[in-house]
C-alpha positions in Angstrom: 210.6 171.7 -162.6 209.1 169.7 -159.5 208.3 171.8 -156.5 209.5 169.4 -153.8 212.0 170.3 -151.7 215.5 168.1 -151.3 215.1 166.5 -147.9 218.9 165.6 -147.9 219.2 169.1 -148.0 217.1 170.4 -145.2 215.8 169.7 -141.9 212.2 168.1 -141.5 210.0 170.8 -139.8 208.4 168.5 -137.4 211.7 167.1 -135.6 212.9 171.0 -134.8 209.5 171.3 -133.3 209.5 168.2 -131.4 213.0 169.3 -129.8 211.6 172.8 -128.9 208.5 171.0 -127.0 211.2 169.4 -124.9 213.7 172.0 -124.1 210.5 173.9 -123.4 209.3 171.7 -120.8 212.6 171.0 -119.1 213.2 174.8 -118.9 210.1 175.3 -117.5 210.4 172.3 -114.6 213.5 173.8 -114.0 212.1 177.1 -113.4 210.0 175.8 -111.4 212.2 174.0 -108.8 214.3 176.8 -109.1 211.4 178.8 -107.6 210.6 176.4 -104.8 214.5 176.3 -104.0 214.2 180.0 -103.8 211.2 179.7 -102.0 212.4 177.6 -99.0 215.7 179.4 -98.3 213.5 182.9 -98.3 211.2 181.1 -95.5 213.7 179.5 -93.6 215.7 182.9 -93.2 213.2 184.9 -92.8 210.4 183.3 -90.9 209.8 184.2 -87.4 213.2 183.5 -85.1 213.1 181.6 -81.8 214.6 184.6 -79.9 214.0 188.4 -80.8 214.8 191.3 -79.0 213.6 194.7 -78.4 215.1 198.0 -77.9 213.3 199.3 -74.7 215.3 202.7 -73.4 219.1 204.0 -73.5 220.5 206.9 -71.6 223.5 208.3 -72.9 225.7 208.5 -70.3 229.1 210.5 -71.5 231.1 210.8 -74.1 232.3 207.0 -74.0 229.6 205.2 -72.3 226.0 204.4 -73.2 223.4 202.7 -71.0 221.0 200.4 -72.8 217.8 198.1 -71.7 216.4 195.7 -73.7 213.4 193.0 -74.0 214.5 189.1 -75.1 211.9 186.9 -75.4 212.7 183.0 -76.3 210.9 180.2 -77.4 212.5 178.1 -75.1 213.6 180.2 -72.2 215.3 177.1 -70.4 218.1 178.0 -73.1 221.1 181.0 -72.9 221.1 183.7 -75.7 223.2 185.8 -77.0 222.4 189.3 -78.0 224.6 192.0 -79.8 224.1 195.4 -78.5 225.6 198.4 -80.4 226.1 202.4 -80.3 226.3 204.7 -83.0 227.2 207.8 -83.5 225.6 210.6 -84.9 226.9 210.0 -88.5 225.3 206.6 -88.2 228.9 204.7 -88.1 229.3 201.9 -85.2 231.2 203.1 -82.3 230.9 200.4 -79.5 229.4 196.9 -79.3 229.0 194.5 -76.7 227.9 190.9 -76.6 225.4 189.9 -73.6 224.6 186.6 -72.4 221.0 186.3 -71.8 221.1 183.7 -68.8 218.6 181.1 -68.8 215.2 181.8 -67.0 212.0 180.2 -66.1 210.3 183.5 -68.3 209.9 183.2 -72.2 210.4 187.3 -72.2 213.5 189.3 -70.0 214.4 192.6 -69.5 218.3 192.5 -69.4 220.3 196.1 -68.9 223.9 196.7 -69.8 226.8 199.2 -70.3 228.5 200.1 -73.6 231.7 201.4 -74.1 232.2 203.6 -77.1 235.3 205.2 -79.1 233.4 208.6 -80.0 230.1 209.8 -78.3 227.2 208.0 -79.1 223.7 209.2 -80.2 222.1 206.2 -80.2 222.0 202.5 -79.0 220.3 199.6 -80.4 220.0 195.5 -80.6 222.0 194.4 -83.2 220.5 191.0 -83.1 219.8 187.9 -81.1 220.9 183.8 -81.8 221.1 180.7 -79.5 224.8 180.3 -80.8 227.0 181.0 -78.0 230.5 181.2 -78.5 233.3 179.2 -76.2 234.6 182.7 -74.6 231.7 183.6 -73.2 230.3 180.5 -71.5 231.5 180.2 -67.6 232.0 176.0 -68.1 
């Protein structure tokens, strides 16, 4: 009996383990950029924004109206804002909402004050959010 082993018959070790070096490597690059990819979108969405806003006071008014003031400061104040203001109710669910336009001003930080009309009695009021994207209804052009 010889002891060899039929090489027709079976693989060579050394070419599986070549092929495993490779898939290994171009998993891990593309790991890797799958990171970075990761990485960039989670900066550029949550970085620091050009305009924030601020939640200063808000007097509940009645049953269907709450009074809210608020703090916007821009980057560049010499551009219009638009903030979301909202009221909820005591169950937490959304009862009124109203979009303000934060008029241009020669001050990166305003204090702006508006009315909000809700559909059951509100227990709180809040800024939703802020953004330079300024839809067609609202502008006076």
């Amino acid at each position: 009996m010889t002891d060899t082993i039929p090489s027709d018959r079976y693989p060579t070790p050394q070419g599986s383990v070549r092929g495993s070096r490779i898939t290994a490597i171009v998993l891990t690059i593309g790991v890797v950029l799958l990171g970075v990819a990761l990485a960039w979108f989670a900066y550029n969405k949550f970085a620091s924004k050009d305009i924030e806003a601020e939640t200063l006071r808000y007097t509940i008014v009645d049953d269907s109206q709450v009074d809210i003031s608020f703090k916007v400061t821009r980057e560049d104040p010499s551009e219009p804002a638009l903030c979301i203001v909202r009221s909820r109710s005591r169950d937490g669910s959304e009862t009124g909402r109203r979009e303000v336009v934060v008029q241009p001003s020669e001050h990166g930080t305003v204090e702006v004050a508006t009315e909000i009309t809700t559909s059951q009695p509100p227990a709180v009021a809040d800024v939703y959010g802020c953004g330079s994207d300024i839809p067609a209804y609202l502008t006076t052009n």
